[in-house]
FIVEXDREN-822894 format. One record per residue (C-alpha): residue number from 1; x, y, z. Coordinates in steps of 0.05 Angstrom, whole numbers, plus 5000, padded with zeros to 4 digits. Example, Ala and Ser with C-alpha at 12.3 -4.5 7.8 and 13.67 -1.06 7.14 Angstrom:
pos  east  north  up
1  5246  4910  5156
2  5273  4979  5143
***
This chain:
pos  east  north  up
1  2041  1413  2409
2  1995  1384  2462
3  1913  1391  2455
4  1915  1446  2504
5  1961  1493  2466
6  2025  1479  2502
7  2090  1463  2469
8  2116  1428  2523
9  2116  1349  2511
10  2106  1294  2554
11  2157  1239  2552
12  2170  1176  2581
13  2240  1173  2612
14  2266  1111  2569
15  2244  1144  2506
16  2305  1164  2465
17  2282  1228  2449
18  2294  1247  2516
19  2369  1230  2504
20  2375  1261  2445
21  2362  1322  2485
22  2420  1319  2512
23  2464  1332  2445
24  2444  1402  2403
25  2465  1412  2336
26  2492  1467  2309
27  2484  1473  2233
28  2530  1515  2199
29  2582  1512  2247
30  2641  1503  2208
31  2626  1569  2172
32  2624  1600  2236
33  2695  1572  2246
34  2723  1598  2185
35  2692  1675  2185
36  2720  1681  2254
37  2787  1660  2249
38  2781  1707  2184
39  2768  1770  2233
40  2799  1751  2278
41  2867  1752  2231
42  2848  1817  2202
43  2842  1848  2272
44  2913  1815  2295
45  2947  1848  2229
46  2903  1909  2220
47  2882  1938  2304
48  2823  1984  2303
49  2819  1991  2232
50  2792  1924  2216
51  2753  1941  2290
52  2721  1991  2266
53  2710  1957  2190
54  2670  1899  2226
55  2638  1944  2277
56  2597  1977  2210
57  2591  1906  2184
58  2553  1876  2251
59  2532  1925  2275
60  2510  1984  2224
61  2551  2038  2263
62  2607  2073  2245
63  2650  2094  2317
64  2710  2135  2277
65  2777  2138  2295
66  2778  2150  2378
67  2703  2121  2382
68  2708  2060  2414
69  2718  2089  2481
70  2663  2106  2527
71  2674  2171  2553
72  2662  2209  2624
73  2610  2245  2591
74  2575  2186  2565
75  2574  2153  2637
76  2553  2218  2672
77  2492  2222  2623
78  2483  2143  2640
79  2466  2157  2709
80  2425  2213  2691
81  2375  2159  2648
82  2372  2106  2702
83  2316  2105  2754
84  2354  2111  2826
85  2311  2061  2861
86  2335  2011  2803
87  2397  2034  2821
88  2390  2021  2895
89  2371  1950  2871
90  2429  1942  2839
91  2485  1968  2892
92  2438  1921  2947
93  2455  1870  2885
94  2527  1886  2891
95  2532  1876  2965
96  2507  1807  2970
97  2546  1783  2902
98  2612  1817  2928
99  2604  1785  2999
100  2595  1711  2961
101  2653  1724  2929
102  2696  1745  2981
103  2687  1686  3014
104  2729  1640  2954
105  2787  1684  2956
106  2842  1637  2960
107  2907  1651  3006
108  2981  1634  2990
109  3020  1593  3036
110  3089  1572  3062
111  3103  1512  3096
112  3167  1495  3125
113  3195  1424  3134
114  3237  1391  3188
115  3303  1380  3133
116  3289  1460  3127
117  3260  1459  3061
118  3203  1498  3048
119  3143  1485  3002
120  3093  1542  2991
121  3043  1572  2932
122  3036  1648  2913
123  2971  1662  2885
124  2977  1730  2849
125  2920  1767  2810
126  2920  1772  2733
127  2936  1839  2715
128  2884  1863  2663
129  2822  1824  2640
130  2770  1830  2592
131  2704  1821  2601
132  2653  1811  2547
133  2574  1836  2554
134  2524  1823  2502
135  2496  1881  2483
136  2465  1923  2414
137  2391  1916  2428
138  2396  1875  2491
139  2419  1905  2563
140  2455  1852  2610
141  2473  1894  2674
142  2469  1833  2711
143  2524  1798  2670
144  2567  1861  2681
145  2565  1844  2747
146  2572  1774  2763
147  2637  1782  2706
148  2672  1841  2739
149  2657  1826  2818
150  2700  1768  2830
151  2760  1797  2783
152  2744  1859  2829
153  2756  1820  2896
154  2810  1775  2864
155  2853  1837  2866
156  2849  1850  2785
157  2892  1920  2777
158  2851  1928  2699
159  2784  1911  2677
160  2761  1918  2606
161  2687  1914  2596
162  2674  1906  2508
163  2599  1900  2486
164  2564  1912  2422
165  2538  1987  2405
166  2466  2003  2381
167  2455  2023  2314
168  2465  2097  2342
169  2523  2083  2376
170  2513  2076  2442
171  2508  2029  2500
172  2446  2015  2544
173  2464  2060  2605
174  2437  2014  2652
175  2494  1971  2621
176  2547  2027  2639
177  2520  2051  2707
178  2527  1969  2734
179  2603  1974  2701
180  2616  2039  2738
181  2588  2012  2792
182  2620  1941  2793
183  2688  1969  2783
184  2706  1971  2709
185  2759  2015  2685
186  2751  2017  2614
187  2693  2005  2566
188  2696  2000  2494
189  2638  1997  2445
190  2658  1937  2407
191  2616  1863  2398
192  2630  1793  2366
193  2690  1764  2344
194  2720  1836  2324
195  2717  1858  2403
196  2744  1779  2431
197  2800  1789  2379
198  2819  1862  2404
199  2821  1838  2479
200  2866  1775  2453
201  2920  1810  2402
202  2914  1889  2428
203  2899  1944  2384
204  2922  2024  2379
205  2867  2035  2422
206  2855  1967  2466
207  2919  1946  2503
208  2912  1865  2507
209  2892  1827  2564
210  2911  1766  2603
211  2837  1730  2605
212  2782  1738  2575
213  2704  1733  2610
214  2629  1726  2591
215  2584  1697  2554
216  2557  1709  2480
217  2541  1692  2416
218  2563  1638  2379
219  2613  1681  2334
220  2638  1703  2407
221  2640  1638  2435
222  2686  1614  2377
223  2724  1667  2379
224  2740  1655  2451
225  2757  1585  2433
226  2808  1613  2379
227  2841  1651  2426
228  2849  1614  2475
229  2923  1602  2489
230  2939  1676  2471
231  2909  1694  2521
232  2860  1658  2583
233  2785  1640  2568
234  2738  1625  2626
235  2691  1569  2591
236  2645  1566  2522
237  2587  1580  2547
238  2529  1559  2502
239  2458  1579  2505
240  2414  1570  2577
241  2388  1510  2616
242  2347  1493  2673
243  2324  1429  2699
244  2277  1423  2740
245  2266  1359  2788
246  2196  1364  2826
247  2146  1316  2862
248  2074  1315  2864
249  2082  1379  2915
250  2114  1421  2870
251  2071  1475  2845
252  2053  1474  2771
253  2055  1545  2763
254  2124  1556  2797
255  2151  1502  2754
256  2127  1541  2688
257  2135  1600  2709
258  2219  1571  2713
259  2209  1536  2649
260  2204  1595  2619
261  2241  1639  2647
262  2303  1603  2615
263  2266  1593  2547
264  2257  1656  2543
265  2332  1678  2527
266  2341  1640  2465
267  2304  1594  2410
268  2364  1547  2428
269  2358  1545  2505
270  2333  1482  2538
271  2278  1475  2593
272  2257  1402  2624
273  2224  1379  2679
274  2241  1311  2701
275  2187  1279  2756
276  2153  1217  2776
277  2083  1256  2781
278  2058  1253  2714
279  1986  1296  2742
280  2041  1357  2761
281  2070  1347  2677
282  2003  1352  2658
283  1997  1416  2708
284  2052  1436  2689
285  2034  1430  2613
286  1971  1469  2628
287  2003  1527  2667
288  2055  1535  2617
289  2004  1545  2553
290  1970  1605  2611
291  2031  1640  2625
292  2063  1636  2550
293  2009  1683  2530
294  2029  1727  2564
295  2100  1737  2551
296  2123  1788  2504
297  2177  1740  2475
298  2133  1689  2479
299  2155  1661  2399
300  2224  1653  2426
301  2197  1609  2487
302  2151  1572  2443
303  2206  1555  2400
304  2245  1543  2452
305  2208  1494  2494
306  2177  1458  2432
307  2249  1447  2408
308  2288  1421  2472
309  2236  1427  2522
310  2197  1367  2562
311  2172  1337  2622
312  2200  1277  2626
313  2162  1222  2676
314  2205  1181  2715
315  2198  1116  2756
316  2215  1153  2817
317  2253  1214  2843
318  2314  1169  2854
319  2316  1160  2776
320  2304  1239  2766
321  2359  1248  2799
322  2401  1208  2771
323  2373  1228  2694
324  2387  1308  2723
325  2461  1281  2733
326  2469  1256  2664
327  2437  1314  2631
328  2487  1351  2684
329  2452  1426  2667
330  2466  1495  2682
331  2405  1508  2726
332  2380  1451  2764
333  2323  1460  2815
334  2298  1416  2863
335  2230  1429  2883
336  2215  1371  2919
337  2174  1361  2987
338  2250  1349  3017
339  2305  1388  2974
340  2357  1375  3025
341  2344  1299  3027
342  2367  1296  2943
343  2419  1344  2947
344  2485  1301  2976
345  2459  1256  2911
346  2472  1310  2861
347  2541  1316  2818
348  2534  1356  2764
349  2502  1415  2756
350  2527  1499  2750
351  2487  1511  2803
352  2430  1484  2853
353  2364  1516  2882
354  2331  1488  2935
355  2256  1488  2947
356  2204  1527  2917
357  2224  1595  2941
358  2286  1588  2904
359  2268  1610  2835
360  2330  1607  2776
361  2322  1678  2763
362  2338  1697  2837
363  2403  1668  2828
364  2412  1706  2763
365  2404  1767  2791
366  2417  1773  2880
367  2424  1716  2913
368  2500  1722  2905
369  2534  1661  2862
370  2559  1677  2802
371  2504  1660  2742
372  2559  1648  2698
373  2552  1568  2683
374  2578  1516  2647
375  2525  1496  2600
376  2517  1439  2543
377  2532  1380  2594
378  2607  1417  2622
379  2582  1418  2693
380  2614  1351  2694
381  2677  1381  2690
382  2674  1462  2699
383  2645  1498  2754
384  2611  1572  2765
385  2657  1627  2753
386  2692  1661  2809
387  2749  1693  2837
388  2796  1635  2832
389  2786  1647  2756
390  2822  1709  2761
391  2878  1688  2801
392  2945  1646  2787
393  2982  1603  2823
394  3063  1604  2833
395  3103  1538  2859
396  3158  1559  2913
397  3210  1506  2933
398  3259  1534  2984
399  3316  1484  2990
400  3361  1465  3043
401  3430  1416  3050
402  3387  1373  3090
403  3326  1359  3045
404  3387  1357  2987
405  3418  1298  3020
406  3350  1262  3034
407  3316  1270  2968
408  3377  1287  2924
409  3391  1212  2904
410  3321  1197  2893
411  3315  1247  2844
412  3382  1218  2810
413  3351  1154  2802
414  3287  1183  2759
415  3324  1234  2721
416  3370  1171  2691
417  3314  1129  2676
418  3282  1185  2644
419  3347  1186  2605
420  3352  1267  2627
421  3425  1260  2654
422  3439  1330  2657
423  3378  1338  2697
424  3410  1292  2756
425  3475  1316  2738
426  3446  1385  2772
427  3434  1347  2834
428  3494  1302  2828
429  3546  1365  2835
430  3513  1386  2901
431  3505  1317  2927
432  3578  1318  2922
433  3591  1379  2935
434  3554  1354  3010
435  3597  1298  3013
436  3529  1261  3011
437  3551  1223  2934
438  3565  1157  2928
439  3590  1113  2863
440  3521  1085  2869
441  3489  1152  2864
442  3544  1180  2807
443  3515  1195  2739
444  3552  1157  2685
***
């Protein structure tokens, strides 16, 4: 901990503690792996009673037989408990997600060819999905929505919403007014690996679903990884991160202020800032030891940023950027004196925010892009969720005698050296049939 109080350290940018940042540990992992594939097998041969067994485990409640379901009455009294101009904030929240999404909807397509073949793609929507929300103590409306929107506009004809009761058996209502609101059609009050496991395998009461959304826990998240295969998983999502890249104009309060803002979520999550202004670290430093006082959950940030948290000084903004690329995080902002300048020079990252009015948390929340990220260095190779997620993709080939007797010996001469001879046998006959066969062409 620096003099001033702060738990955020000051590196320099070769020091390899700044790249061991970049790889979390997580001990006691393989027992994870072995008590979830244990539920996870009890709930594939036993439904809703090992459900329900693991629901009094977890979570200290016991549902009963017919339990899991929310019910109209439950949702009616939901909306009674939450304030209306929340709610206006939320259906304004709604809007401008829904309107993002619309615009990623992707289109089939025919296209017809001069031989009169035709090539196409049918993109269909999945038929039911689940989506996960951490819940018990915890109330993620916001995660309700940016999981259920884009199956929504995707054309989804079921969405499941599962997320952990409270010890009394009950879910946050602020939680089921944004699922009533976002579209959901069924919500049950199951958690953890018990509630993946019913989505994946189907229960008496929860029919199975295609795909399976949202973040959680690590039991959930290796559950999810389990399962995957039975059914569709979106990405393991692990626990937050936000980089931030600034110059000496950035203001040391904003930056803090979005420091912790992700450290506050989790002991595990990671906040850096990477800049060539060592005076705004020290700011930065300052601001941050100001502000954590103030925070109710301030133990978890403390942890948080004294664990994988640091400013990390730089040579130059050229080689932040290119240390933000590496790092490739789930929130990257760029609160620079020119944001637009840096950003053709970023490639990897869940998502970008420009400038200083462009706080993380507005993203999480309104903006409209989906805050569901790929975290733990995936943004090299995943991207935000979205509607494409919740859409597949069919291959049509229309044929024709003309495309046949173009591309029909072609494909004789790589099915043979394949050693597949039935396979350009199948073209053979109608290459013949055609009168388009020669003994060149003839499978021996």
């Amino acid at each position: 901990m620096a003099d001033n109080g702060s738990p955020l350290r000051i590196l320099e940018a070769h020091d390899p503690a700044v790249r061991s940042l970049l790889h979390k540990s997580y001990p006691g992992l393989a027992e994870v792996v072995r008590d979830v594939a244990l539920v996870l097998a009890e709930v594939e041969a036993e439904g809703d009673a090992a459900v329900l067994r693991y629901t009094r485990r977890f979570d200290g409640v016991d549902l009963g037989p017919g339990g899991m379901r929310v019910s109209e009455e439950e949702m009616a009294a939901a909306y009674r408990q939450v304030d209306p101009v929340w709610l206006d904030a939320l259906q304004r929240s709604i809007q401008r997600i829904t309107a993002f999404h619309r615009c990623q909807v992707p289109r089939s397509w025919l296209e017809p060819e001069k031989s009169g073949q035709v090539l196409g793609l049918l993109v269909r929507p999945l038929e039911r999905v689940g989506v996960y929300v951490p819940g018990g103590t915890a109330a993620y409306p916001s995660s309700v929505l940016m999981n259920t929107i884009p199956a929504r506009v995707a054309g989804v004809a079921e969405i499941v919403m599962t997320t952990p009761p409270d010890r009394e058996g009950r879910i946050n209502p602020h939680t089921l007014v944004a699922a009533a609101e976002a579209g959901v059609h069924e919500i049950y009050k199951v958690g953890g690996a018990q509630a993946v496991a019913a989505l994946a395998f189907g229960t008496e009461s929860v029919r199975r679903v295609d795909k399976i959304t949202g973040p959680g826990n690590i039991y959930v998240t290796m559950a999810k990884k389990q399962v995957y295969g039975q059914v569709d998983i979106d990405m393991l999502a692990g626990p937050s991160e936000v980089l931030v890249v600034a110059d000496d104009t950035a203001n040391p309060a904003f930056v803090a202020a979005d420091l912790l803002s992700q450290a506050e979520h989790d002991p595990l999550a990671s906040a850096l800032l990477i800049t060539p202004s060592r005076s705004l670290a020290q700011g930065v430093q300052e601001e941050l030891a100001r502000q954590l006082a103030l925070l109710p959950r301030r133990e978890v940030a403390a942890q948080s940023i004294g664990t994988f948290g640091a400013a990390v000084i730089t040579a130059d903004l050229a080689q932040a950027v290119e240390l933000a690329n590496t790092f490739a995080p789930e929130h990257l902002e760029l609160m620079v004196a020119d944001p637009w300048a840096w950003l053709g020079r970023i490639k990897n990252a869940g998502a970008v925010f420009l400038g200083p009015y462009a706080p993380e948390p507005l993203g999480d929340y309104y903006a409209g892009p989906n805050h569901i990220l790929p975290t733990g260095g995936t943004a090299r190779f995943y991207s935000p969720l979205g509607v494409e997620a919740f859409v597949k993709r069919i291959s049509v080939i229309a044929g024709s005698a003309g495309a046949m007797l173009a591309q029909g010996p072609d494909v004789v001469r790589l099915a043979e050296v394949e050693g597949l001879f039935a396979h350009a046998r199948a073209v053979q006959v109608r290459l013949e049939e055609l009168g388009g066969a020669n003994d060149r062409q003839k499978v021996r």
